[in-house]
N, C-alpha and C positions, 0 to 999 in steps of 0.2 A: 686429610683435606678432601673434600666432597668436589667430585669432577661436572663442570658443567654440561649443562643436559643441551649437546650440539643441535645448532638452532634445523636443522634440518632431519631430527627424530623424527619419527614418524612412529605413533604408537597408538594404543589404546584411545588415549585421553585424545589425540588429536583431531578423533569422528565426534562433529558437532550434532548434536541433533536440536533441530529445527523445531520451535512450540507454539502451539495456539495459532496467532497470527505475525508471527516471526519472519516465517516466508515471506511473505506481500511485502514487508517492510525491509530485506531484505532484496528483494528482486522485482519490485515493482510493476518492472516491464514484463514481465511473464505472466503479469493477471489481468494487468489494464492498457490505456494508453498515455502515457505519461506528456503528450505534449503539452495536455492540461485538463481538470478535474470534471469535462465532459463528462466522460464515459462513466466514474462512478457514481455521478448524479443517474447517468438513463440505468444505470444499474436497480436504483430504487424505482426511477419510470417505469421499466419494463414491469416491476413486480405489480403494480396497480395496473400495467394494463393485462396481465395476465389473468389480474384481476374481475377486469372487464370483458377479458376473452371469455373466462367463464359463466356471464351473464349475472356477476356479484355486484357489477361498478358502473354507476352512471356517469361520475362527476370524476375527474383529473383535475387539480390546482396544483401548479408549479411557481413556487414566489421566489423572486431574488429579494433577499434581506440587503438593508443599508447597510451592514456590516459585515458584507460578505457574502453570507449563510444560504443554503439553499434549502427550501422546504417543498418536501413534495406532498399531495396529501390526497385521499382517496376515500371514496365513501362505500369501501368493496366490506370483507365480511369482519378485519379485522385481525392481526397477524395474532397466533395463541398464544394466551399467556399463562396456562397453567403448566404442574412440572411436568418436564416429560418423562415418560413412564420408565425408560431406563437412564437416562444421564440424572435426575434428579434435580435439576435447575429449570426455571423459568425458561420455557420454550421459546422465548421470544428472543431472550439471549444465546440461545444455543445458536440462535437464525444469524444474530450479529457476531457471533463469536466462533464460531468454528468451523472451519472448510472443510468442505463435501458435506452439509448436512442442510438441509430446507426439504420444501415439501414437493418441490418436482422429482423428486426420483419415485415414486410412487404413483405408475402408470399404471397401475391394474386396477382393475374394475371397484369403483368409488373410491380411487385415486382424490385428492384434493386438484389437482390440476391434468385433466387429461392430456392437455393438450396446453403447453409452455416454451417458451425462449429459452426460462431457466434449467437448465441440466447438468452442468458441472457443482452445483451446489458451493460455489467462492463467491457470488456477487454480491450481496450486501454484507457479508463479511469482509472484501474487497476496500468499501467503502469503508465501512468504520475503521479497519486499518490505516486508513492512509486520511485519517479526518483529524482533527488536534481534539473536536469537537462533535459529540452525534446526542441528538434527543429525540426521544422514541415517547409518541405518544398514541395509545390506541382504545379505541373505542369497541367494545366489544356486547353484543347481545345477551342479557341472563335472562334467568325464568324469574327475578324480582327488578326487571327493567333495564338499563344499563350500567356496564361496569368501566371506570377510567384507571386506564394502568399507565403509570411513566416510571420510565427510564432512561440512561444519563452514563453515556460511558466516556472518557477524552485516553485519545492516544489508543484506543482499542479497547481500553481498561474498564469494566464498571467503575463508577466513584457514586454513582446513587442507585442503589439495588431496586429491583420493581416493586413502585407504591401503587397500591392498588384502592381504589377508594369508588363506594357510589355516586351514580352522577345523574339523578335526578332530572335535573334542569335539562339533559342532551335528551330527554325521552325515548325514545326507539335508535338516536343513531348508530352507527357501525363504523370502521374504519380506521384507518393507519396513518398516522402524520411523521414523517420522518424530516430531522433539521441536521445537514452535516456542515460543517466549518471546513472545507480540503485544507489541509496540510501542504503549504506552500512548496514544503520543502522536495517532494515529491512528483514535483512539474515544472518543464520546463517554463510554464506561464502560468500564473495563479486565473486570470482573465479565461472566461468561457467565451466563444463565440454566439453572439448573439446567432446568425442566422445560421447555423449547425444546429443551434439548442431549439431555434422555430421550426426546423426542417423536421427535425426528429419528433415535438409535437405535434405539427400537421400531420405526419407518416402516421401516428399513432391513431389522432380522430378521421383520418382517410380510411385506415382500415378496423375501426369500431365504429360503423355506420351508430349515430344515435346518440353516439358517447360525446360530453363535453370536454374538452381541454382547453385549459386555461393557461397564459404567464404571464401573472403581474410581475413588476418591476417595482419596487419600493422605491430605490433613488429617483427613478423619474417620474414614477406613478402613472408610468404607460401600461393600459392591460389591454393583451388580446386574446381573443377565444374561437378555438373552429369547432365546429361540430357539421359535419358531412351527412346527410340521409341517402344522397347520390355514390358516394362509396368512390372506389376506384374509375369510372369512368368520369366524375368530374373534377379529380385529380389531373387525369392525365388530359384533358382538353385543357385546364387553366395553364397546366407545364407548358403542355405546345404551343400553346397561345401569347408564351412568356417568352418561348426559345427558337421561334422558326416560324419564318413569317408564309409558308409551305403549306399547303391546306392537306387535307388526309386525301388520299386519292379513292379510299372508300371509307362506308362510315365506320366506327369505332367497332371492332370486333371486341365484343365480351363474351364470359360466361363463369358458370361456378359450375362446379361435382367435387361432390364429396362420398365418400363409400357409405357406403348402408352396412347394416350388420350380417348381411349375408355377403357382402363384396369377399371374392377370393383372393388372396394377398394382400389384400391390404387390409388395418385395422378401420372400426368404425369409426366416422369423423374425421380420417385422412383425406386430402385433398387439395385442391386447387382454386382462388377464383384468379380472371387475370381479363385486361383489357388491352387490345393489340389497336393498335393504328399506323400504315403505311402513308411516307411524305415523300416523293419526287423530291425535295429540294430540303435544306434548311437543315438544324441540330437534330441527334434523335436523342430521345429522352427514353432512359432503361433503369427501372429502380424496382428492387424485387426485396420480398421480405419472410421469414420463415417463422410462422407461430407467435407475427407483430415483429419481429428481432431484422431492423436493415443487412441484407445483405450485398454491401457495395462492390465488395468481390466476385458476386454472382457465384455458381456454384452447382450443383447436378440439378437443383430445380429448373433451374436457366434451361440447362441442358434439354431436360425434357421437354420445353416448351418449345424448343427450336428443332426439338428431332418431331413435334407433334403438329409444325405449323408447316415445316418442311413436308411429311409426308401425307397431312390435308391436299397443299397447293401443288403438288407432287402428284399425286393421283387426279386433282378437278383439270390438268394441264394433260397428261394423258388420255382421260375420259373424252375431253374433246379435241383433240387431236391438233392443241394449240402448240407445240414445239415444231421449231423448224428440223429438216435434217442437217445432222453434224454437232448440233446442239444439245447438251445434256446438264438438266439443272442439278446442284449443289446445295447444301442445307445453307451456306453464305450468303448464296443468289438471292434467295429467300428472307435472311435474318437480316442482309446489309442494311433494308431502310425501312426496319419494323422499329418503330417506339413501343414500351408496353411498360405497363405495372403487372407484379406478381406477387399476389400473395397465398404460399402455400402450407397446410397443415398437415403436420409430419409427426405425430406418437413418440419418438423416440430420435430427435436430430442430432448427429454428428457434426459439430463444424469442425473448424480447423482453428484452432488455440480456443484462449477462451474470450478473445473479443468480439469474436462469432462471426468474423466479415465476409464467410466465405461458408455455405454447405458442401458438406462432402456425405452424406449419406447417401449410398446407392442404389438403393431403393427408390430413392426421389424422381430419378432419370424416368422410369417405367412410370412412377405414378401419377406424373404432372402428361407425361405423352399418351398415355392410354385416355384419361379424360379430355385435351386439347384435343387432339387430334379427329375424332369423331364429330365432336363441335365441330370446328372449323368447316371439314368437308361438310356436314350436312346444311353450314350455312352458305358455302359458296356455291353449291349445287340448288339451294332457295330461290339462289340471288345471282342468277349468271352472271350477269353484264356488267356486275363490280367484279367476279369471279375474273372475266374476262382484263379487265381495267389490271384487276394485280394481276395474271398473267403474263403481262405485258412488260409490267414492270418488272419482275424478276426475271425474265427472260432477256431484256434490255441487260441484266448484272451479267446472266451468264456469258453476252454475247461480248458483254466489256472485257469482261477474266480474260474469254478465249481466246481476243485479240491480245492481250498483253502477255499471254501464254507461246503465242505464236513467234514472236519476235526471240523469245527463247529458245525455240524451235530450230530455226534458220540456222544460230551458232550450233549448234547440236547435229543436226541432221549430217554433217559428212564425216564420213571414217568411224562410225558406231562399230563396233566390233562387236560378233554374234553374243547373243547371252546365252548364259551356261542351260543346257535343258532341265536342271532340277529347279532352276527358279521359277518358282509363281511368280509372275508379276502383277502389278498392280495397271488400272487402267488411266489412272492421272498423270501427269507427267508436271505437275506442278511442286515445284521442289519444295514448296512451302507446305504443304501438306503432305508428301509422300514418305513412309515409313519400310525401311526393310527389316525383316527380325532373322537373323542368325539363329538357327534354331537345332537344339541339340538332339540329332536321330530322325529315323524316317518316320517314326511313330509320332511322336510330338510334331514333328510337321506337316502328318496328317490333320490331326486335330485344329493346328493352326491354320491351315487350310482353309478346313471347316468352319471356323467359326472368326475367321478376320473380317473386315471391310473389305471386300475387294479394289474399292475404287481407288482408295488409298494405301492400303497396306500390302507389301509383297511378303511373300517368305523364301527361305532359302534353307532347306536343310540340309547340316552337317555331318557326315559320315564319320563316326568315332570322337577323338581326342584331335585336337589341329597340332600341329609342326610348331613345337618349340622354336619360332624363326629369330630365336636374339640375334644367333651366333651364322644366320644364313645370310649368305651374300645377294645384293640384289638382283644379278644375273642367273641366281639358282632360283630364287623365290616361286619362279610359277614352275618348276619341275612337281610341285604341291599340288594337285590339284584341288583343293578344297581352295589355297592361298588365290591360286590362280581363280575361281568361278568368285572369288569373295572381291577380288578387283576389277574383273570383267563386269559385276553385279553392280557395283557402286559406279564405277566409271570415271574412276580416278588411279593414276597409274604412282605406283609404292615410289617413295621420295626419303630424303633427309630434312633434319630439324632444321638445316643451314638454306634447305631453297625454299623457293617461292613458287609453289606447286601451283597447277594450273587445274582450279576447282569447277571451272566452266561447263566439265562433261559428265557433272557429282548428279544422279540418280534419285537418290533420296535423301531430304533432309534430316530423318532423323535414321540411323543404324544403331539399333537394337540387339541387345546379345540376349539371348534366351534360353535360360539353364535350368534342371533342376534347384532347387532348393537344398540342396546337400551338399557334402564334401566335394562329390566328383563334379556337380556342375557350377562349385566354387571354383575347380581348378581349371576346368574350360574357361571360366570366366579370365581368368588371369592370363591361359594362352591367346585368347582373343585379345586383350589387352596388351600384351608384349607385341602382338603383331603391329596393334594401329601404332602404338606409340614409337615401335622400331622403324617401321615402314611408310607409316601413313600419320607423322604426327600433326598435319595440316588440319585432317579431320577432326583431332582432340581441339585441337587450339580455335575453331571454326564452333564448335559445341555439337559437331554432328552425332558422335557416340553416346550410347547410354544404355543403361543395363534393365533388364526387365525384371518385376520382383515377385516371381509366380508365389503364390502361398505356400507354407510345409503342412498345413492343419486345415482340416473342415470341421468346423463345431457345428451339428445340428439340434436348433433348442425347438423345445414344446411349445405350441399355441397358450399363452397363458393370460388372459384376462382379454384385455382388446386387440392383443399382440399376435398378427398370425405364428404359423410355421416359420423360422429363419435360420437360412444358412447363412454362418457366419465364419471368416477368411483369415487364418490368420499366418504373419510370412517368417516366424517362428515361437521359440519355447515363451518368450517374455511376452506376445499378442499373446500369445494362448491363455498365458496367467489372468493379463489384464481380461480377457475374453470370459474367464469363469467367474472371475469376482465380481463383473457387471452383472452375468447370470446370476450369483446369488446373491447380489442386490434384489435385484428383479423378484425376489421368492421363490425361484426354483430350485427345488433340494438337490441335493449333493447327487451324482449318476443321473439325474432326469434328462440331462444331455448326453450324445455321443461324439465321439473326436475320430475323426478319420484323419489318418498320416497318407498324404500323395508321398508315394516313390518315387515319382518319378513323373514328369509331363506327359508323358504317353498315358497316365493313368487318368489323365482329366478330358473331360467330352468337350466338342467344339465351345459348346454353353459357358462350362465353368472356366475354360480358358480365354474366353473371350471376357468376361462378366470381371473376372480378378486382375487380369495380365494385358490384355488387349484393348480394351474400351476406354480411347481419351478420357473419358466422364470419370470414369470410375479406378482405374491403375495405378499403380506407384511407379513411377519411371525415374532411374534414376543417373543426373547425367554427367559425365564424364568429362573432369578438367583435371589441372594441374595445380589449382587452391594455392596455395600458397608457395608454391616450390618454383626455383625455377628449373629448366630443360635439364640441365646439366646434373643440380642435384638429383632429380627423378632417375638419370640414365644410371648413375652410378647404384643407385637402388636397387633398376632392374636390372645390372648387371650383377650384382651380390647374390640377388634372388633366381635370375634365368641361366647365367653364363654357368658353363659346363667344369671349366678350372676353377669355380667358387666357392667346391663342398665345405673346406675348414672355416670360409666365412658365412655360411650357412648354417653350419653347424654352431659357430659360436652365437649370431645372431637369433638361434631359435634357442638357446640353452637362458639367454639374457633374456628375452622374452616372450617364450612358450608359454609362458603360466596367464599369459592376455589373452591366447583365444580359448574359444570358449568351442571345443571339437566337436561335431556332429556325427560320431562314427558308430 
C-alpha cells in the first residue's frame, strides 16, 4: 500500500516557477496600483509621451469607451512590428508580452529613447496582464507608403496573431493605438477617477510645451484638450491661482539647463527646468516629474533643488549682510513657503518600485543643485529688492523655528551633565533634525568627521567591541566607559521596559550605529543592540534607533555612450550581482568594470562616506523596532542569544538554523 505524500513535503516539485505574465497576475500589487485601472492606463500614456519627449509625437487622444474600454492613441513613430532578431516573434508582442523587454533600456548612443520614464521594461506588459481585453493597432512608415498591423490578445494571451496589411488610404500616417478592457477583477474599483486621469493629462501637455492632449468621453461626449506653449510657469500660476488666495511675494522664478556634451558628470541632455514662486500666506503647491513620470513622493530631484535654492538665498543673504546676529538660516527657512513645479531629465532613473512615485537616483541631488543654484543667485543679485523681499521672508522662518526651539531649551538647560570629549557634536539642538552615529574606531570616525553635516549630525566614536551589557546590573553599567559617554551623549539615563523613562533630556532624534559591512561589525551591531534594548528600551519603542548600511562593494563602470564615469555602491554580494547584470545590459563586456571590496570604514574618504552612508538624500537607514513581537518574547531571544549560561541553547539554535545565514568570513 502506497503511503501518502505528507501534506507538508517539501520537495523538488514544490518550487513553482513563475511564466510569461504569471507574475502580475499573481501579485499585482508589486507592479501597479490596484486601487483601480489608473496606473495601467498612464502606463500606455507614458509610452506616447515618451514618444513626444522624443520630438516623434505631436498629438495624444485619450477616449473612454461606452463600454468601458480605454484607448490611447498617438501619432509618434509607431511601436515595431517586425521579428525581433533573437526571440523571433513580432516585436510588438514581445512589447506586450514579456517583462523586462521594451526599448528604453538602450541608453547608448542612437538608443530609440535617450531619455524615458520607462526603465524597468514591465509596463505595458503590466497592462495587458491585468486587461480581459487589449487591441493593438499601429501604423507604421514603409518605403511603398503605409503599413496597418493589428493585434488582439485577452487575458494576456494572443487570440489574433499580427495581421499586417497595406493602408493606402492613411497616406504617410504613423502611430500606435492601444484599446485595454481592465480586468475588474484585479481592482479594488473598476471606476478611474476622472480628475486623477485630467491631472495626469494636463501634467503630460504642461510639460510637452506644443504637444496636444486630448480626453473624449464617449458616454457623455465631453471632450477636453490642453496644450500649453507657456510650459511650466503657466501651470504653476493657474495652480496658485486655484489654491491660495496669497499673491507671490516676488515674481515666478524659472529656468532650464541642460548638460551639453562636454558637461563633466553628467551625460548629454541631463537636466532640469523648474519654476519657483514664494507665498506669505495660503497652500503651497509642489509637483515634480522625472522624464514626464509624476513624482508625488518627491525624491533626490526635490532634494537638489532645495539644496540649490537653499545655497542661492543662502549666500544673496550673506553678501548683503541681511541676517540678524544669533540667527542662522536652514535649507526649511528657505523651502517652507516655496511652491514649484519640477521637471527633470535623468539618463538612467532609479525609482523606488515600479510605480515610480518616488526618485531615488543620486546623482539627481548634484545635478538639479548644480544648475538651480547658479540661477537663482545670479537672478537675485539682478533683482535686489525682491532679493531683499525673500530674505525677509525666510529669515521671518528661521526666527519662528528658533523661537519654538527656545521653549525647549529652558526644560533642558538645568543639570546637563558634561559631554564625553570624543563626541563631535553637532550645532543644532533641534531634536527633529539631530542625528548621532555610533561609529566603529578612531579611523571611521575620522572620516565621518570629515564628511558629515555638521549642523545636524554629531559622531561619537567607539573604541573596540562595546560590553556585552545583558547580564550587567544597572549600577555597574557606567563603570564602561564607552556605555557610560554613549548615555551622557544621548541624554537619557539607562531604564527598564516596565518604566516610563523621562525622554525630555533625549539629544538626538535619530542614533545611528555605524559598522563595517562585515562579520565583525555585524556583531557590534548586535552589542549596540542588546545595550539599547536591555537598558534603554524607551529609545527602541520611540523609533530613535537605526542602523547605518555603509556599502561592502565599489563597482567602477566605463564612460559608455552618453553615460559618464560612475561609481556605483553596492551593500552586499546580491547588489553586486544585480549591479553587473545592469552593466551588461548596458553593453559592457564582461572585466570592463572594476569591484573594489571596503574592509573596513576607515578605508572610505569623507566623500564616499558621506555620498553612501551619511546623506539624508541619498542613504539606507535602517530603523529599529520590535515588528511584530512583543517586549517579552524579544527578551527571551536575547537572553538565549547574549546571556552567558545559554551556550547549550545556542548551540542547539545555531545547529536548527545555521544553514540561513549566509557568512561573510
Amino acid at each position: 500500500m502506497a503511503t501518502k505524500k505528507p501534506v507538508s513535503d517539501y520537495s523538488e516539485s514544490s518550487i513553482r516557477v513563475l511564466k510569461g505574465l504569471e507574475p502580475v497576475k499573481q501579485r499585482p500589487g508589486m507592479y501597479t496600483r490596484t486601487e483601480n485601472p489608473l496606473h495601467i492606463i498612464q502606463e500606455v500614456i507614458d509610452n506616447a509621451s515618451d514618444e513626444a519627449l522624443g520630438g516623434h509625437c505631436r498629438n495624444i487622444v485619450v477616449t473612454q469607451n461606452a463600454d468601458g474600454s480605454i484607448t490611447v492613441e498617438d501619432d509618434g513613430r509607431g511601436i515595431p512590428v517586425g521579428l525581433h532578431p533573437e526571440e523571433g516573434v513580432p516585436t510588438v508582442e514581445i512589447v506586450f508580452t514579456r517583462l523586462h523587454a521594451g526599448g528604453k533600456f538602450d541608453k547608448g548612443s542612437g538608443g530609440a529613447y535617450a531619455f524615458s520614464g520607462g526603465l524597468h521594461g514591465v509596463g505595458v506588459s503590466v497592462t495587458n496582464a491585468l486587461s480581459k481585453r487589449l487591441e493593438i493597432t499601429v501604423w507604421r512608415k514603409e518605403p511603398n507608403g503605409t503599413g496597418l498591423h493589428h493585434l488582439v490578445f485577452e487575458h494576456g494571451d494572443v487570440v489574433e496573431p499580427l495581421n499586417s496589411v497595406a493602408a493606402p488610404r492613411d497616406g504617410k500616417k504613423s502611430g500606435t493605438r492601444v484599446t485595454a478592457w481592465p480586468d475588474p477583477k484585479y481592482f479594488d474599483s473598476p471606476a478611474i477617477s476622472q480628475t486623477e486621469l485630467q491631472r495626469l493629462l494636463r501634467s503630460k501637455a504642461v510639460l510637452l510645451p506644443g504637444v496636444s492632449v486630448t480626453l473624449n468621453n464617449a458616454k457623455t461626449g465631453e471632450s477636453q484638450t490642453w496644450q500649453y506653449n507657456d510650459g511650466l510657469r503657466g501651470y504653476l500660476t493657474e495652480a496658485l491661482a486655484q489654491s491660495t488666495d496669497g499673491e507671490t511675494l516676488i515674481p515666478l522664478f524659472e529656468g532650464a539647463q541642460f548638460a551639453g556634451p562636454d558637461a563633466e558628470g553628467f551625460a548629454e541632455g541631463e537636466g532640469a527646468a523648474w519654476v519657483v514662486a514664494w507665498t506669505e500666506q495660503g497652500a503651497i503647491v509642489r509637483e515634480s516629474y522625472v522624464n514626464l513620470i509624476p513624482t508625488p513622493n518627491g525624491g533626490t530631484h526635490e532634494s537638489g533643488l532645495r539644496d540649490g535654492l537653499y545655497g542661492a538665498v543662502k549666500n544673496f543673504v550673506e553678501m548683503h549682510s541681511l541676517l540678524p546676529k544669533g540667527v542662522k538660516l536652514l535649507p526649511e527657512d528657505v523651502f517652507a513657503r516655496a511652491s514649484f513645479v519640477l521637471s527633470a531629465k535623468v539618463l538612467d532613473p532609479q525609482f523606488q518600485g515600479q510605480i515610480k512615485e518616488r526618485l531615488n537616483s543620486r546623482d539627481a541631488v548634484r545635478l538639479v543643485s548644480t544648475y538651480a543654484k547658479p540661477a537663482l543667485e545670479l537672478w537675485l543679485n539682478h533683482h535686489v529688492d525682491y532679493g531683499k523681499k525673500l530674505a525677509e521672508l525666510v529669515i521671518k522662518q528661521a526666527q519662528s523655528r528658533l523661537r519654538s526651539l527656545q521653549k525647549v531649551e529652558k526644560k533642558k538647560s538645568s543639570g546637563v551633565a558634561v559631554l564625553p570629549g570624543k563626541l563631535t557634536d553637532c550645532e543644532s539642538t533641534d531634536v527633529t533634525r539631530t542625528e548621532l552615529f555610533l561609529v566603529e574606531g578612531d579611523s571611521a570616525g575620522g572620516s565621518a568627521k570629515m564628511g558629515r553635516d555638521k549642523e545636524f549630525q554629531a559622531i561619537l566614536p567607539l573604541r573596540g567591541k562595546v560590553l556585552n551589557s545583558w547580564e550587567t546590573d544597572r549600577d555597574r553599567l557606567f563603570a564602561n566607559n564607552e556605555i557610560h559617554d554613549i548615555s551622557v551623549a544621548i541624554g537619557v539615563d539607562p531604564h527598564n521596559a516596565t518604566d516610563t523613562p523621562d525622554l525630555s533630556g533625549l539629544r538626538y532624534g535619530k542614533i545611528c550605529i555605524l559598522s563595517d559591512a562585515d562579520v565583525d561589525g555585524s556583531h557590534i551591531q548586535v552589542l549596540l543592540l542588546t545595550l539599547f534594548f536591555r537598558h534603554f528600551p524607551g529609545l527602541i519603542a520611540n523609533g530613535n534607533i537605526c542602523i547605518a548600511r555603509p556599502p561592502l562593494y565599489r563597482v567602477d563602470a566605463p564612460a559608455r555612450g552618453k553615460k559618464p564615469i560612475q561609481k556605483l555602491y553596492a551593500l552586499d554580494d546580491g547588489e553586486l550581482v544585480a549591479i553587473e547584470d545592469k552593466l551588461r545590459k548596458d553593453g559592457l563586456k564582461e572585466g570592463a568594470w572594476s569591484i573594489s571590496r571596503f574592509k573596513g570604514l576607515g578605508e572610505m574618504n569623507a566623500e564616499q562616506l558621506w555620498e553612501t552612508t551619511m546623506n539624508p538624500d541619498t542613504r539606507r537607514l535602517l530603523p529599529v523596532s520590535l515588528g511584530e513581537y512583543e517586549h517579552g518574547a524579544s527578551a527571551a531571544r536575547f537572553n538565549m542569544l547574549m546571556g552567558k549560561g545559554e551556550a547549550a541553547a545556542r548551540r542547539a539554535w545555531i545547529e536548527e538554523h545555521g544553514n540561513e545565514a549566509e557568512a561573510d568570513i
